[in-house]
C-alpha positions in Angstrom: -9.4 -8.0 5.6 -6.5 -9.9 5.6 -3.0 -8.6 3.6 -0.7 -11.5 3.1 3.2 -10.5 2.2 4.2 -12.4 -1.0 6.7 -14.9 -0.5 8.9 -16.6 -3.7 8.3 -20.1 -4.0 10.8 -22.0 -3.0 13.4 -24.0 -4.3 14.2 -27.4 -4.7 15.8 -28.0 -1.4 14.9 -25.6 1.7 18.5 -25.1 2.5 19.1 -22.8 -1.3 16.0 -21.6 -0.6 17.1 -19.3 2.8 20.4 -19.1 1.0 18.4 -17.6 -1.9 16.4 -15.2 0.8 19.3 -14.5 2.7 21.1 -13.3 -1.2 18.1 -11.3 -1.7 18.2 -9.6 1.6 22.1 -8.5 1.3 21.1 -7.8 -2.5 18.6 -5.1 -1.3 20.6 -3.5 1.1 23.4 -2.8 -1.1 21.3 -1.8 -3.8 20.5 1.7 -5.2 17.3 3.2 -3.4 16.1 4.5 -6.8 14.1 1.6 -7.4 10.0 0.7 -7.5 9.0 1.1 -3.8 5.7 0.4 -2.2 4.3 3.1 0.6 3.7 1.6 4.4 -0.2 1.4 4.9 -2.5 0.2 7.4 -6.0 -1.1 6.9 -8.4 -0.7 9.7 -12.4 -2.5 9.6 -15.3 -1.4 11.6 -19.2 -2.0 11.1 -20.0 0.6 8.3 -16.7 0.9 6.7 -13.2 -0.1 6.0 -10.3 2.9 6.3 -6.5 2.4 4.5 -4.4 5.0 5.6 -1.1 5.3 3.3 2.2 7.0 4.4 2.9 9.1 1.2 5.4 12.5 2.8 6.3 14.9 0.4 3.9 14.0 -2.3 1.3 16.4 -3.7 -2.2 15.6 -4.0 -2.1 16.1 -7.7 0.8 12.8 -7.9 -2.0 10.8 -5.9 -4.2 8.4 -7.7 -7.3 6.5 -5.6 -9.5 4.1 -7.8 -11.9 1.0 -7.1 -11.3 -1.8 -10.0 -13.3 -4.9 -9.7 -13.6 -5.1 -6.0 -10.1 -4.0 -5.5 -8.6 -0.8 -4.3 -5.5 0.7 -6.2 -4.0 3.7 -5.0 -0.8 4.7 -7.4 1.6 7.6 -8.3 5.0 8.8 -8.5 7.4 10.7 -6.2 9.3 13.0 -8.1 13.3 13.0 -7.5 14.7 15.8 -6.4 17.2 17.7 -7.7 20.5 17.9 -6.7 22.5 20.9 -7.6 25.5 20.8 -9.5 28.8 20.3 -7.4 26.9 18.8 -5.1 28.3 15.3 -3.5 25.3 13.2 -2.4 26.9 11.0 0.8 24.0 9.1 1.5 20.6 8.7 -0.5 18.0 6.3 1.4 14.4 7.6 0.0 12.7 5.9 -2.6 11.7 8.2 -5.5 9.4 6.9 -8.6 6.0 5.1 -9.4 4.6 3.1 -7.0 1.0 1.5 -6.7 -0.6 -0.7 -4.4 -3.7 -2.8 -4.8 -6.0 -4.2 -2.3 -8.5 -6.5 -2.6 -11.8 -5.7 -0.5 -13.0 -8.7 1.3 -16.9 -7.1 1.2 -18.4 -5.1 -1.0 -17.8 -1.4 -0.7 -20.3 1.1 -1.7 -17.8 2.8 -4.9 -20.3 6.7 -5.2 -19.5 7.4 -1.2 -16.1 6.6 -1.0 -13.7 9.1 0.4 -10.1 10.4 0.1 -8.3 13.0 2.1 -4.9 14.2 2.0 -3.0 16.0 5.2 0.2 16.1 6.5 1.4 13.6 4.5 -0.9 10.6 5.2 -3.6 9.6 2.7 -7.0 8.6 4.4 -9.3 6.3 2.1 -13.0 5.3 3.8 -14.5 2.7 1.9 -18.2 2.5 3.6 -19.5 -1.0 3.3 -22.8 -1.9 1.0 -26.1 -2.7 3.3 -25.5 -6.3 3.0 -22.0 -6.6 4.2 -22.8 -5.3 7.3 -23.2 -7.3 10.4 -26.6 -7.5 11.9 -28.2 -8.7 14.7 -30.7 -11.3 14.7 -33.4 -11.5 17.5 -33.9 -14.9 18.9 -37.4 -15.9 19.1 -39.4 -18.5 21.9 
């Protein structure tokens, strides 16, 4: 599987259109982090299955949704903000709070009734075992 970051199309001439990625650069680090943020994942294949591991820390299993949608995988929730008592200055405020959802389209077919999740430590572990016919085989050569 191949995951291909999203790039804006460009503008008329290529010189605005690194001026117009350089804006958006300085734009997002001077932004609030409160904002839609997507979780770090990595997406691993091997013969039988595919496995997407998704960095999610301080998130309960409860604020974790895992589905398979016409050949795509969509894992979504919400980190909850935390509270901040009253009298309280915040100084600095770098972690992204709110929804968030990914999507993944699945280069094979995946077999949807043995798919698995699992939850520890902060790391969400999805094994998507291929169908029969996705898998590689080996074909004898005959005389």
């Amino acid at each position: 599987m191949k995951l291909v970051q999203y790039q804006r199309p460009g503008l008329a001439w290529p010189t605005f259109s690194r001026l117009a990625t350089l804006q958006e650069e300085l734009d997002r680090l001077f932004e609030s982090p409160v904002q839609a943020w997507a979780p770090a994942l990595d997406v691993h294949e091997d013969k039988d299955n595919y496995t997407v591991r998704v960095e999610l820390p301080g998130l309960k299993r409860e604020d974790i949704e895992v589905s398979l949608h016409e050949g795509a995988l969509v894992i979504s929730g919400e980190r909850k903000t935390e509270t901040i008592t009253e009298g309280t200055a915040v100084h600095r405020q770098e972690r992204c709070y709110g929804n968030f959802s990914r999507a993944l389209t699945l280069p094979t077919p995946v077999s949807g009734d043995r798919v698995k999740a699992a939850y520890k430590d902060g790391i969400l572990t999805v094994t998507l075992p291929k169908v029969e016919e996705a898998k590689p085989k080996a074909i004898t050569v005959s005389e």
